[in-house]
C-alpha positions as CSV (number, residue, x, y, z in Angstrom):
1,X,200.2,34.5,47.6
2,X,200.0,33.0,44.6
3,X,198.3,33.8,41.2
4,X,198.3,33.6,37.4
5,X,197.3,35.0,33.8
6,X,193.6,34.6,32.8
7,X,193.8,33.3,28.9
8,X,192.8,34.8,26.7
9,X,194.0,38.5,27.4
10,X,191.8,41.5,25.3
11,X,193.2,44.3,23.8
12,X,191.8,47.6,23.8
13,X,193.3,50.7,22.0
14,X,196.9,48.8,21.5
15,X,197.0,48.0,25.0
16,X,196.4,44.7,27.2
17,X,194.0,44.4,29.4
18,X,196.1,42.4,31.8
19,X,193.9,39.8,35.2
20,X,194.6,37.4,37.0
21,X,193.3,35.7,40.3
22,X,194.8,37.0,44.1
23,X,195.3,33.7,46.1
24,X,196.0,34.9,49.7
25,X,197.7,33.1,52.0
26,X,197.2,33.8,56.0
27,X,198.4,36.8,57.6
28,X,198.6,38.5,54.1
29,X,196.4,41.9,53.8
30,X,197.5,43.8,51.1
31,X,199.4,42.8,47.6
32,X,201.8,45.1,44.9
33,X,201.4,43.6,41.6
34,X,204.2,44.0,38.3
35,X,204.0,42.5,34.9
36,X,205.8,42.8,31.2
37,X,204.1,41.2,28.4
38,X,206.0,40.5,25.2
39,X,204.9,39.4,22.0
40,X,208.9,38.4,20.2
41,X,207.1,38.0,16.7
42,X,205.7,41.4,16.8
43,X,209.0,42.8,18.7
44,X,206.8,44.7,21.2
45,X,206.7,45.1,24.7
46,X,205.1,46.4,27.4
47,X,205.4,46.4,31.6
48,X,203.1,48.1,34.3
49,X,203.1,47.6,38.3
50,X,199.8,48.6,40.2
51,X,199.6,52.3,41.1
52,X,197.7,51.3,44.6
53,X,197.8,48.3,46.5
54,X,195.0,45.6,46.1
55,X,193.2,44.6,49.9
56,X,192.2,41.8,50.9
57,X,189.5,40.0,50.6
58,X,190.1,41.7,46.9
59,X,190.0,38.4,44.4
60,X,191.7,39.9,41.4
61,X,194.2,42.1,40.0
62,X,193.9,44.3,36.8
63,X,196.3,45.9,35.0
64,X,196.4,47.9,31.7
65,X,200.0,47.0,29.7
66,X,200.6,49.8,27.2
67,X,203.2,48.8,24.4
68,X,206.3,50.6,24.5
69,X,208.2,52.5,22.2
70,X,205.1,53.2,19.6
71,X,204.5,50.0,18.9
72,X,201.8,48.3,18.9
73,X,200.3,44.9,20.7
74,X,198.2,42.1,18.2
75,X,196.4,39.2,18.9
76,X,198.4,35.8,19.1
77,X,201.0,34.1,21.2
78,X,202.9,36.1,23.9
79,X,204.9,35.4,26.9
80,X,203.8,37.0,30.3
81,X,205.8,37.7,33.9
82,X,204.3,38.5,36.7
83,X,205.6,39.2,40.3
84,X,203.1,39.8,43.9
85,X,205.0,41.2,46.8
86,X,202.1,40.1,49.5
87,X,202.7,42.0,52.6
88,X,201.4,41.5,56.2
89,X,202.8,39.7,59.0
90,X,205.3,39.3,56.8
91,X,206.8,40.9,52.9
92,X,206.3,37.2,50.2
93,X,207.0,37.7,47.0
94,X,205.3,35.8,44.1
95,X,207.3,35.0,40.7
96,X,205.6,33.3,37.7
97,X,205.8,33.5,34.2
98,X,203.2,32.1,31.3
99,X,202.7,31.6,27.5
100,X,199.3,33.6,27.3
101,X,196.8,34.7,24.1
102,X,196.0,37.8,23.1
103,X,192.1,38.2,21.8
């Protein structure tokens, strides 16, 4: 499995309205999906992981990051971690991290 951060991310009510792409590889059939998103400038962060598993032939993954600790997310620079635990015939797990934009 692989996958990435579409650019540029919107937010919506404070909160980021995290996608990316779902790359499966064979055997793979189902995917778990975490990510934190952190903007250092505005001290804000924020981390989800997907309540369900996405199936294949699914071809995205969404997320909605709410900030934590009352704070609040703004457009601009941020820095983006993602992990995908692709299970199957097999458990992979997936580890990439991005400079994204927030719209």
């Amino acid at each position: 499995m692989r996958s990435n951060f579409e650019s540029d991310l919107r937010i919506v009510d404070g909160a980021i309205k995290a996608r990316g792409e779902l790359n499966w590889e064979a055997g793979e059939t189902e995917a778990l999906v975490s990510v934190s998103i952190s903007q250092k400038g505005e001290r804000v962060a924020g981390m989800a992981t997907s309540p369900d598993e996405f199936k294949r032939p699914a071809t995205n993954w969404t997320l909605d990051i709410e900030p934590g600790y009352a704070r609040r997310f703004r457009p601009g620079p941020a820095n983006a971690v993602g992990i995908v635990c692709a299970m199957g015939d097999d458990v992979r797990v997936f580890f990439w991290s991005q400079e994204i934009k927030l719209k």
